[in-house]
FITOR-324969 format. One record per residue: z, x, y of N, C-alpha, C, O, CB in turn. Coordinates in pm, 1 decimal. Each point is the difference from the previous one (the first is absolute). Last residue first. Glycine has a CB too. Example, Ala and Ser with C-alpha at 12.3 -4.5 7.8 and 13.67 -1.06 7.14 Angstrom:
+----------+----------+----------+----------+----------+----------+----------+----------+----------+----------+----------+----------+----------+----------+----------+
!     n_up !   n_east !  n_north !    ca_up !  ca_east ! ca_north !     c_up !   c_east !  c_north !     o_up !   o_east !  o_north !    cb_up !  cb_east ! cb_north !
+----------+----------+----------+----------+----------+----------+----------+----------+----------+----------+----------+----------+----------+----------+----------+
!    708.0 !   1285.0 !   -225.0 !      6.0 !     82.0 !    119.0 !     73.0 !    -77.0 !    109.0 !     16.9 !     50.9 !    110.8 !   -231.4 !     67.5 !   -173.6 !
!    207.5 !    -89.4 !   -509.2 !      0.0 !    -89.0 !    119.0 !      0.0 !     90.0 !    120.0 !     66.5 !    103.6 !     -1.9 !     58.1 !   -292.8 !   -115.4 !
+----------+----------+----------+----------+----------+----------+----------+----------+----------+----------+----------+----------+----------+----------+----------+
END
This chain:
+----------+----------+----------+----------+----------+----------+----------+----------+----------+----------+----------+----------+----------+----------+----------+
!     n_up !   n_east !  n_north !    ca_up !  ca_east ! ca_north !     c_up !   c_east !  c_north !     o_up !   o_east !  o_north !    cb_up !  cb_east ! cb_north !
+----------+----------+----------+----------+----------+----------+----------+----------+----------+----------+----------+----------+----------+----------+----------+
!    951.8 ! -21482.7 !   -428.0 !   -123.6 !    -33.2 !    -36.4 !    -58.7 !    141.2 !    -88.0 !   -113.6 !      0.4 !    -47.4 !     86.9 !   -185.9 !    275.3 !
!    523.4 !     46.0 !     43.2 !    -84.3 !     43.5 !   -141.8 !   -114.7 !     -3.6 !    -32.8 !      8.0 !      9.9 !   -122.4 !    132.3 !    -58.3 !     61.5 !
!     86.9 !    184.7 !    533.2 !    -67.4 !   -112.7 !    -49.1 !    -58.9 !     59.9 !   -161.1 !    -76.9 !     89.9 !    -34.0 !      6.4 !   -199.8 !    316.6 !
!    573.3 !    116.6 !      0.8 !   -144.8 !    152.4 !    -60.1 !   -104.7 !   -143.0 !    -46.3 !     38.3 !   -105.6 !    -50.2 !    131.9 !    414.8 !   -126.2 !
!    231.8 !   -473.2 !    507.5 !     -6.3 !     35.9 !   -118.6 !   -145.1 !     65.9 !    -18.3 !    -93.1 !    -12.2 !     79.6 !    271.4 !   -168.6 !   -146.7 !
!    222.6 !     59.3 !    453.8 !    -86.5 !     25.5 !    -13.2 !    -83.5 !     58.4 !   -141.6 !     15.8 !    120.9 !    -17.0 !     80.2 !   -131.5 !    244.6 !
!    333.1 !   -169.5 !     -6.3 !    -91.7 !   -128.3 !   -106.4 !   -120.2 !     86.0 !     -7.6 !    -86.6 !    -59.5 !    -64.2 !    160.6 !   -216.3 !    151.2 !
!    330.9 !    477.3 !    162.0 !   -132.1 !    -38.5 !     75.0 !    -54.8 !   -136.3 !    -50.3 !    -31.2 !    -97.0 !     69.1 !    -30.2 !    347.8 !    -41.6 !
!    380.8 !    -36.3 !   -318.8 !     33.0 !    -20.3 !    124.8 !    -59.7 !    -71.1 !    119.5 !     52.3 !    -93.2 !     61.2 !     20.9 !    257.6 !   -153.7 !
!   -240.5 !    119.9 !   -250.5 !     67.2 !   -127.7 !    -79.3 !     63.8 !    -49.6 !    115.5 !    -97.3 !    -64.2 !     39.6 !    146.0 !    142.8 !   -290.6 !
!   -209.0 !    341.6 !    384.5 !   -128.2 !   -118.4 !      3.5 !     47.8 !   -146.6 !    -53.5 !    -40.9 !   -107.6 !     43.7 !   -145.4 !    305.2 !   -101.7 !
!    515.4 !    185.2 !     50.3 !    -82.9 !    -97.8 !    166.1 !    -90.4 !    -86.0 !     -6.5 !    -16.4 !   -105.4 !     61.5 !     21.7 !    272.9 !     52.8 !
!    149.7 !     49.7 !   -509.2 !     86.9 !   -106.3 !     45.8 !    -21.1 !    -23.2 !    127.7 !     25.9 !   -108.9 !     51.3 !    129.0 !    154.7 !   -197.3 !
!   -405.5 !    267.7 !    -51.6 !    -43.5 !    -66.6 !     -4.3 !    127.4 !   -144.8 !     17.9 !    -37.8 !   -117.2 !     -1.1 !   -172.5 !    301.2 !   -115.1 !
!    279.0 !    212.1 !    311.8 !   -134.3 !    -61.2 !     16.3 !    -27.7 !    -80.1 !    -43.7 !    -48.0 !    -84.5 !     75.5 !     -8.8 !    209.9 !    -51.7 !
!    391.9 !     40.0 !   -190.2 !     68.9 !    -12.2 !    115.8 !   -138.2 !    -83.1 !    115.0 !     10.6 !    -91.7 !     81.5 !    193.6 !    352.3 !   -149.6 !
!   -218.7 !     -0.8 !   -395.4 !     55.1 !   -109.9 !      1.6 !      1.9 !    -68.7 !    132.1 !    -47.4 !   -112.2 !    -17.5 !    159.6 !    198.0 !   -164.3 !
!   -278.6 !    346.1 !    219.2 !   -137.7 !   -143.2 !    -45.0 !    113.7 !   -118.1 !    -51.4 !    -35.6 !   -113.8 !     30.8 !   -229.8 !    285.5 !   -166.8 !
!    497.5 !    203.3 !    269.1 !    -74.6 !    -50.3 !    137.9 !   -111.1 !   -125.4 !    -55.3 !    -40.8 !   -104.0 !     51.6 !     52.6 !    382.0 !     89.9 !
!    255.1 !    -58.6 !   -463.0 !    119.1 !    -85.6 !     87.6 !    -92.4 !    -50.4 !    141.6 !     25.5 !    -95.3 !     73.5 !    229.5 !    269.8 !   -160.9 !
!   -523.1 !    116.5 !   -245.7 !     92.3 !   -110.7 !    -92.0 !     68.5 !    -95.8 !    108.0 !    -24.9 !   -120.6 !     -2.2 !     92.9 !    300.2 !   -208.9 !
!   -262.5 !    235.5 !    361.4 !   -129.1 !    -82.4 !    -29.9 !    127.8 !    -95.0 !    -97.0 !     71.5 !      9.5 !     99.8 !   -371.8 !    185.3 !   -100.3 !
!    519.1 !    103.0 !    109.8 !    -19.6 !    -47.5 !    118.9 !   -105.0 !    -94.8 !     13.7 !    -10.4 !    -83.1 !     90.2 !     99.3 !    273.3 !    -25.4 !
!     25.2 !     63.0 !   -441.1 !    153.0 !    -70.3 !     14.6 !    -60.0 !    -85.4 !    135.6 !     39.7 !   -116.1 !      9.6 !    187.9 !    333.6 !   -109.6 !
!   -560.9 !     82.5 !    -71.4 !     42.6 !   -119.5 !    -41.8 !    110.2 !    -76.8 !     37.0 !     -7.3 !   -122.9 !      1.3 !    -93.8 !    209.4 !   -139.8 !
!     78.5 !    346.2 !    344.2 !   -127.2 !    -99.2 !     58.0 !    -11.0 !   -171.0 !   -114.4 !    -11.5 !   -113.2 !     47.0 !   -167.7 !    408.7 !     41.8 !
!    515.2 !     60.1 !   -188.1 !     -1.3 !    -51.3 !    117.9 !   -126.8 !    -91.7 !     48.8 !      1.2 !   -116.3 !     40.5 !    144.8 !    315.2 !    -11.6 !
!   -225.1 !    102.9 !   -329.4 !    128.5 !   -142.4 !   -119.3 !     47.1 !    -63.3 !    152.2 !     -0.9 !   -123.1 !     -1.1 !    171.6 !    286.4 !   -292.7 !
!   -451.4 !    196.8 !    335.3 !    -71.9 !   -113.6 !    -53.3 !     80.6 !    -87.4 !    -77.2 !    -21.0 !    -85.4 !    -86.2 !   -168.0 !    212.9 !     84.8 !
!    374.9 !    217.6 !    257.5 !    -60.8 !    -57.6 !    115.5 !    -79.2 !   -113.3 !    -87.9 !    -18.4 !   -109.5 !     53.2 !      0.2 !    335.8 !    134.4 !
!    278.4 !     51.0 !   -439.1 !     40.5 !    -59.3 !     41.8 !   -101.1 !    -48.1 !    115.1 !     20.0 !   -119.9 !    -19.1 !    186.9 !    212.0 !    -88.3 !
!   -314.7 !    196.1 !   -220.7 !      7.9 !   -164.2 !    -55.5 !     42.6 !    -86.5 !     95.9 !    -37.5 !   -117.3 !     -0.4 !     95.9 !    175.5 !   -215.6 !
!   -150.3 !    436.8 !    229.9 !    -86.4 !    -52.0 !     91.7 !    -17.0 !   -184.3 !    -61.7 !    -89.6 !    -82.4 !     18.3 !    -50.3 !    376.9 !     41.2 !
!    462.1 !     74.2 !   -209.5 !     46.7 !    -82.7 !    131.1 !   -148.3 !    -97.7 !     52.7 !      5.0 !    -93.6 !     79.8 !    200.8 !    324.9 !     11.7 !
!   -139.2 !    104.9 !   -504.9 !    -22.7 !   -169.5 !    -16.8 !     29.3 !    -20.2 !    154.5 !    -25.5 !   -119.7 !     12.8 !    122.0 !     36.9 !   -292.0 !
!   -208.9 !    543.9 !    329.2 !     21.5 !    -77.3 !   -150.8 !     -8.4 !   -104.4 !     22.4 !    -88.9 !    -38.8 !     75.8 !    215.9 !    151.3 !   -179.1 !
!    -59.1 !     59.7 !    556.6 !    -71.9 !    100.7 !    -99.7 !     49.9 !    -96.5 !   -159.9 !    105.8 !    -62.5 !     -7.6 !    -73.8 !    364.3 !    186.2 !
!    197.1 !   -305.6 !    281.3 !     26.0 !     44.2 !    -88.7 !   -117.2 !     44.6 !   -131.6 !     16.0 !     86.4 !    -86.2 !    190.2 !   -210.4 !    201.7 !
!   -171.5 !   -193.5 !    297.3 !    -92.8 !    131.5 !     27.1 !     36.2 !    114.9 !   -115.3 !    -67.7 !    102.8 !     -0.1 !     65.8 !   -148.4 !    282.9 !
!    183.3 !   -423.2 !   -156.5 !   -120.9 !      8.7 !    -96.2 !    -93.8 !    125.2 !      7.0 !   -118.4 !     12.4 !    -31.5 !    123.7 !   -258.0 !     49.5 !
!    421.1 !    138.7 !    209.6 !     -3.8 !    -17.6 !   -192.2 !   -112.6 !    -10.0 !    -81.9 !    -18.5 !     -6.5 !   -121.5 !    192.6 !   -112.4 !    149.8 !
!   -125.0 !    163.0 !    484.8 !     50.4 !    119.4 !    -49.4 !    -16.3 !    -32.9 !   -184.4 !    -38.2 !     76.2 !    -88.8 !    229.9 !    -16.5 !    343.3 !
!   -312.3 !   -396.3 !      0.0 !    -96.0 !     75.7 !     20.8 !     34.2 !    144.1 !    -74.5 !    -78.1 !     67.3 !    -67.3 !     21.1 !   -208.8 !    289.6 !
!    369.2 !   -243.2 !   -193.7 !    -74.1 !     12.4 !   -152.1 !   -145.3 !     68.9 !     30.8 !    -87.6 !     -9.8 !    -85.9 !    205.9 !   -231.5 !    -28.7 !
!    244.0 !    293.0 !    445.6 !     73.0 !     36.5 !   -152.2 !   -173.2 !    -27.3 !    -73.6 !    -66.0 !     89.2 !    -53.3 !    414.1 !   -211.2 !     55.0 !
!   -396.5 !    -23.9 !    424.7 !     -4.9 !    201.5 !     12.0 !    101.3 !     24.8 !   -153.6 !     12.4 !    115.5 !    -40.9 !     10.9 !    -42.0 !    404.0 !
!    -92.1 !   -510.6 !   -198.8 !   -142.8 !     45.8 !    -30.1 !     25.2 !    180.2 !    -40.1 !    -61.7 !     90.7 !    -55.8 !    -79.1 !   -304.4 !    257.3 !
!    498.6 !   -225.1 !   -144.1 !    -10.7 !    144.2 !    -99.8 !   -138.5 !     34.7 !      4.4 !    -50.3 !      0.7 !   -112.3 !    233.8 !    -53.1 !    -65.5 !
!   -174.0 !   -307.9 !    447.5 !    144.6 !     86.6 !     47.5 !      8.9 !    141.8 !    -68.5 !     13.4 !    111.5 !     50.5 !    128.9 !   -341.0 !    -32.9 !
!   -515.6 !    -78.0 !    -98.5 !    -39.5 !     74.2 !    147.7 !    147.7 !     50.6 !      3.8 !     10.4 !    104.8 !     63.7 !   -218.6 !   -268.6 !     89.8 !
!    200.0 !    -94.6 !   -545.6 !   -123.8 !    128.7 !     -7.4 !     41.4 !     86.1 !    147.6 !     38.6 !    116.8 !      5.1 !   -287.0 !   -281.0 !   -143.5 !
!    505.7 !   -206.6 !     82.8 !     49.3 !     94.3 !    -74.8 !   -126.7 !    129.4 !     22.0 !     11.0 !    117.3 !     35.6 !    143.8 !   -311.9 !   -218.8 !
!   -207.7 !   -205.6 !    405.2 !     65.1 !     35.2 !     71.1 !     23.3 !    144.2 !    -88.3 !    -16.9 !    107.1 !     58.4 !     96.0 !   -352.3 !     68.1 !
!   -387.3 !    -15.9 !   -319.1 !    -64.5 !     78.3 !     91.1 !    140.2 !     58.1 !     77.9 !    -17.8 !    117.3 !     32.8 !   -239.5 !   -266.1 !    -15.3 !
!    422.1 !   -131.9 !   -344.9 !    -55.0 !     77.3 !    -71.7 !   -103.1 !    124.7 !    103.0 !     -2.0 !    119.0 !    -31.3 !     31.1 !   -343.2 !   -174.6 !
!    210.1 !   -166.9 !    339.4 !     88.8 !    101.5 !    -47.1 !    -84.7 !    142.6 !    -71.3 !     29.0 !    119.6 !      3.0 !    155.0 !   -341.8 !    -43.8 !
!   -475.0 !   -197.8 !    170.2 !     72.6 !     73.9 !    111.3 !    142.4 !     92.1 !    -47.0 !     20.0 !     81.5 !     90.1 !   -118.3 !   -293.6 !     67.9 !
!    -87.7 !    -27.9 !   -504.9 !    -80.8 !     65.9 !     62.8 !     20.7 !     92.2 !    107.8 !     -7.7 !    122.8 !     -4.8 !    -77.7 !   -285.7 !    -74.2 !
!    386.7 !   -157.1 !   -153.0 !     -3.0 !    166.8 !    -92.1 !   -136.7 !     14.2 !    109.0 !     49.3 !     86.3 !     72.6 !     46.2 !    -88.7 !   -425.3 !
!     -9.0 !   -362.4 !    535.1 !    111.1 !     47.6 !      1.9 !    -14.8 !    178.9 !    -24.2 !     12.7 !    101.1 !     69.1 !     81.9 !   -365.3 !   -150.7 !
!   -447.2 !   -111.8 !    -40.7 !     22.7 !     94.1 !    104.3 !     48.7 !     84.7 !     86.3 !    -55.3 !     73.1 !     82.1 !     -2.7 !   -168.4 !   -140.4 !
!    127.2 !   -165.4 !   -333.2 !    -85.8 !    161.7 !    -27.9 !    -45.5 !     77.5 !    151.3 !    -17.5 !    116.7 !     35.0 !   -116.4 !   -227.3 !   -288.1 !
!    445.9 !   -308.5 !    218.4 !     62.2 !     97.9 !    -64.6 !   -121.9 !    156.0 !     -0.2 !     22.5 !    120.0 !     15.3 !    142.1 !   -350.8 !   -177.8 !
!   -261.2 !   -192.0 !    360.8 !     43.6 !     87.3 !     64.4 !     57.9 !    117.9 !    -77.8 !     -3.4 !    115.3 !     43.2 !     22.9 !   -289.0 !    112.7 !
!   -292.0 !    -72.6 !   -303.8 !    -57.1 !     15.3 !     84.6 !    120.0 !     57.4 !     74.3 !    -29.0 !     97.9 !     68.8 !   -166.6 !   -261.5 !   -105.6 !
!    349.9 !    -92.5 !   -313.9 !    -76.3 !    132.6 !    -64.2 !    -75.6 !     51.6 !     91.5 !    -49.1 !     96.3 !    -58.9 !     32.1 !   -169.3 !   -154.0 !
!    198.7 !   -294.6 !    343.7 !    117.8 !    109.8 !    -49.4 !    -65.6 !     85.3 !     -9.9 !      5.0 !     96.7 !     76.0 !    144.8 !   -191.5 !   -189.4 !
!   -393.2 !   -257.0 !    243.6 !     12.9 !     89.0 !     86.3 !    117.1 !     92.1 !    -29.7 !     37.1 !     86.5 !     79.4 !   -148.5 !   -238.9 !     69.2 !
!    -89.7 !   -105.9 !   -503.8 !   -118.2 !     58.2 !     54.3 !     66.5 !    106.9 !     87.1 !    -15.5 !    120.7 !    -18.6 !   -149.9 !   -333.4 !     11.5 !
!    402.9 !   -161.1 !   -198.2 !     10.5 !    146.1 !    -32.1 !    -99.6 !     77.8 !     57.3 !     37.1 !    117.3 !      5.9 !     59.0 !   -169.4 !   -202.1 !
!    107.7 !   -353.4 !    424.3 !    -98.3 !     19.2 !     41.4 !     17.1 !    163.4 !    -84.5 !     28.9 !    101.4 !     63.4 !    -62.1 !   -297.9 !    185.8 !
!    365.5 !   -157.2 !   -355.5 !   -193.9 !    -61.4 !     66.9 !    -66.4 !     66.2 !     23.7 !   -114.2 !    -43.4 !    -15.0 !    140.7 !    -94.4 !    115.0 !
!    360.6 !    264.3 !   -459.9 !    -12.1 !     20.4 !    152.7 !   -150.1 !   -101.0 !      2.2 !    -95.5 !    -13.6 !    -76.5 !    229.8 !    314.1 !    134.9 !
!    166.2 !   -421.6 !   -496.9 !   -110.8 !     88.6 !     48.7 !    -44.9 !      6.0 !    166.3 !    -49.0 !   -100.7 !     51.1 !    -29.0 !     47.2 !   -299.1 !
!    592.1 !   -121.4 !    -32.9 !   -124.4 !     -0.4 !     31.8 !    -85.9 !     77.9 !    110.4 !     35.4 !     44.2 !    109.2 !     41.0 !   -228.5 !   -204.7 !
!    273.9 !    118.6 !   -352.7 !    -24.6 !     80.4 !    117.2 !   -133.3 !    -42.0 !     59.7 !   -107.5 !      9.9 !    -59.2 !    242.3 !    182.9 !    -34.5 !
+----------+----------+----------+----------+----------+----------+----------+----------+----------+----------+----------+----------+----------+----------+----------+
END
Protein backbone atom coordinates (compact mmCIF):
# COMPACT_ATOMS: atom_id res chain seq x y z
CA UNK A 1 0.00 0.00 0.00
CA UNK A 2 1.31 3.03 -0.76
CA UNK A 3 1.89 6.17 1.54
CA UNK A 4 -0.21 9.53 0.44
CA UNK A 5 2.51 12.52 -0.60
CA UNK A 6 1.21 14.88 1.14
CA UNK A 7 0.23 13.03 5.11
CA UNK A 8 0.73 16.39 6.55
CA UNK A 9 -2.45 17.72 4.48
CA UNK A 10 -4.76 14.58 5.47
CA UNK A 11 -4.25 15.10 8.90
CA UNK A 12 -4.75 19.03 8.35
CA UNK A 13 -7.70 18.52 7.05
CA UNK A 14 -9.09 15.75 8.94
CA UNK A 15 -8.66 17.91 12.43
CA UNK A 16 -9.76 20.61 10.79
CA UNK A 17 -12.73 18.88 9.65
CA UNK A 18 -13.46 17.62 13.65
CA UNK A 19 -12.75 21.39 14.33
CA UNK A 20 -15.27 23.19 12.44
CA UNK A 21 -17.94 20.33 13.37
CA UNK A 22 -17.07 20.66 16.61
CA UNK A 23 -17.75 24.91 16.95
CA UNK A 24 -20.82 24.13 14.51
CA UNK A 25 -22.06 21.46 17.36
CA UNK A 26 -21.25 23.91 20.38
CA UNK A 27 -23.14 27.09 18.76
CA UNK A 28 -26.23 24.65 17.49
CA UNK A 29 -26.68 22.77 21.00
CA UNK A 30 -25.55 25.99 23.05
CA UNK A 31 -28.89 26.06 24.92
CA UNK A 32 -28.75 21.83 25.73
CA UNK A 33 -25.12 21.88 27.20
CA UNK A 34 -25.81 25.50 28.91
CA UNK A 35 -28.99 23.83 30.33
CA UNK A 36 -26.60 20.64 31.38
CA UNK A 37 -24.46 22.45 33.15
CA UNK A 38 -26.64 24.31 35.47
CA UNK A 39 -27.59 21.13 37.36
CA UNK A 40 -25.39 21.63 40.36
CA UNK A 41 -22.92 18.46 41.27
CA UNK A 42 -20.51 17.03 38.81
CA UNK A 43 -22.01 19.05 35.73
CA UNK A 44 -19.45 21.74 36.22
CA UNK A 45 -17.00 18.75 34.30
CA UNK A 46 -18.64 19.32 31.33
CA UNK A 47 -17.63 22.78 29.97
CA UNK A 48 -13.91 21.57 31.23
CA UNK A 49 -13.94 18.24 29.35
CA UNK A 50 -15.26 20.38 26.43
CA UNK A 51 -12.70 22.95 26.49
CA UNK A 52 -10.03 20.01 26.26
CA UNK A 53 -11.75 18.16 23.53
CA UNK A 54 -11.40 21.64 21.73
CA UNK A 55 -7.85 22.51 22.94
CA UNK A 56 -6.88 18.75 21.42
CA UNK A 57 -8.59 18.90 17.69
CA UNK A 58 -7.91 22.81 17.28
CA UNK A 59 -4.02 22.58 18.38
CA UNK A 60 -3.83 19.32 16.17
CA UNK A 61 -5.19 21.15 13.30
CA UNK A 62 -2.73 24.15 14.03
CA UNK A 63 -0.18 22.52 14.32
CA UNK A 64 -0.76 20.64 10.91
CA UNK A 65 -0.95 24.22 9.44
CA UNK A 66 2.19 25.10 10.46
CA UNK A 67 3.53 21.34 9.12
CA UNK A 68 2.09 22.41 6.08
CA UNK A 69 3.52 25.84 5.85
CA UNK A 70 7.35 24.04 6.66
CA UNK A 71 7.01 26.32 9.39
CA UNK A 72 9.09 24.82 12.39
CA UNK A 73 9.52 25.94 16.53
CA UNK A 74 13.11 27.03 16.79
CA UNK A 75 14.92 24.38 19.07
CA UNK A 76 17.53 26.28 20.64
Amino acid sequence: MSQPKHPHLTRLALFGLATVLLYWALFHYEAGIVGATQHGHWSFVIPIALAFVFSFFHGNFTGGFWDVLGIRANKH
